[in-house]
C-alpha positions in Angstrom: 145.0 -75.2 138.9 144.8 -73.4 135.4 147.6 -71.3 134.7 146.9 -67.7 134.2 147.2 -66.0 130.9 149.0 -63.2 130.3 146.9 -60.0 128.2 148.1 -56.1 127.7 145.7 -54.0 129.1 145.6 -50.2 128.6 144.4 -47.7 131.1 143.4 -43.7 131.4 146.4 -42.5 133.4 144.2 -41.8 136.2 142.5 -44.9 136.2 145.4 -46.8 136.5 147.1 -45.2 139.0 143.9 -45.5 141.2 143.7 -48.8 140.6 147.8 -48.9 142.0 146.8 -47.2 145.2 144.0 -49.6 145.5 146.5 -52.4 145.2 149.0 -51.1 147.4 146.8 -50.1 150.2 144.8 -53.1 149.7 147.6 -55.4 149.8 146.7 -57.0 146.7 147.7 -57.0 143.0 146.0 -55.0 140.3 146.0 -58.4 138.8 143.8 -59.8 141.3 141.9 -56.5 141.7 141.1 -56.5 137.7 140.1 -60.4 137.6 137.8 -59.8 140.5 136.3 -56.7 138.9 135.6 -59.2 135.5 134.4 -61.8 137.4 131.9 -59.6 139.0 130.8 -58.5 135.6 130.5 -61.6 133.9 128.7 -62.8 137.2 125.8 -59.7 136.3 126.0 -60.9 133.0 124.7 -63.9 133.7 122.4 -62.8 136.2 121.0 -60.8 133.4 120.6 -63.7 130.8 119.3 -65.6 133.2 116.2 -63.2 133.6 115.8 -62.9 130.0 115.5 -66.8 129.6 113.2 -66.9 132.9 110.9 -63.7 130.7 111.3 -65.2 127.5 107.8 -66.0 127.2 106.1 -63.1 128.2 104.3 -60.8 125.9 106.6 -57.9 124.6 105.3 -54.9 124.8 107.1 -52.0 121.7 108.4 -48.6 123.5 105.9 -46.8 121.3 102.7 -48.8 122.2 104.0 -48.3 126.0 104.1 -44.7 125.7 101.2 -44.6 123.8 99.1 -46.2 126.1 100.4 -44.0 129.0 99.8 -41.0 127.4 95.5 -42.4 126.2 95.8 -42.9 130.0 96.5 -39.3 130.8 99.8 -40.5 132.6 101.8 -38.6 130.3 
């Protein structure tokens, strides 16, 4: 097992004492609260480069040709 690293991490006053209640009522550590809550995000992170690479190939469309083309539709 990898030891764990210790960082400083600075919260809004409020934020951190939710995150304490959480904890507490939760029977866990913020510690373990905060790595779960990175994990998660790294984890969408991935999800989302993962769909970039899967699209990589498909034609790219510019925002103003998009709304360009809604509005010769009449959708706009």
């Amino acid at each position: 097992m990898e030891t764990s690293k210790r960082v400083t991490v600075y919260f809004e006053p409020e934020v951190h004492k939710a995150l304490r209640l959480k904890a507490a009522s939760s029977d866990r550590s913020v510690s373990d609260m905060v790595n779960d809550a990175v994990r998660l995000s790294l984890a969408e992170d991935a999800d989302d480069l993962e769909a970039f690479s899967a699209r990589r190939k498909e034609k790219s469309v510019s925002f103003d040709s998009f709304v360009t083309g809604l509005k010769r539709r009449g959708q706009i």
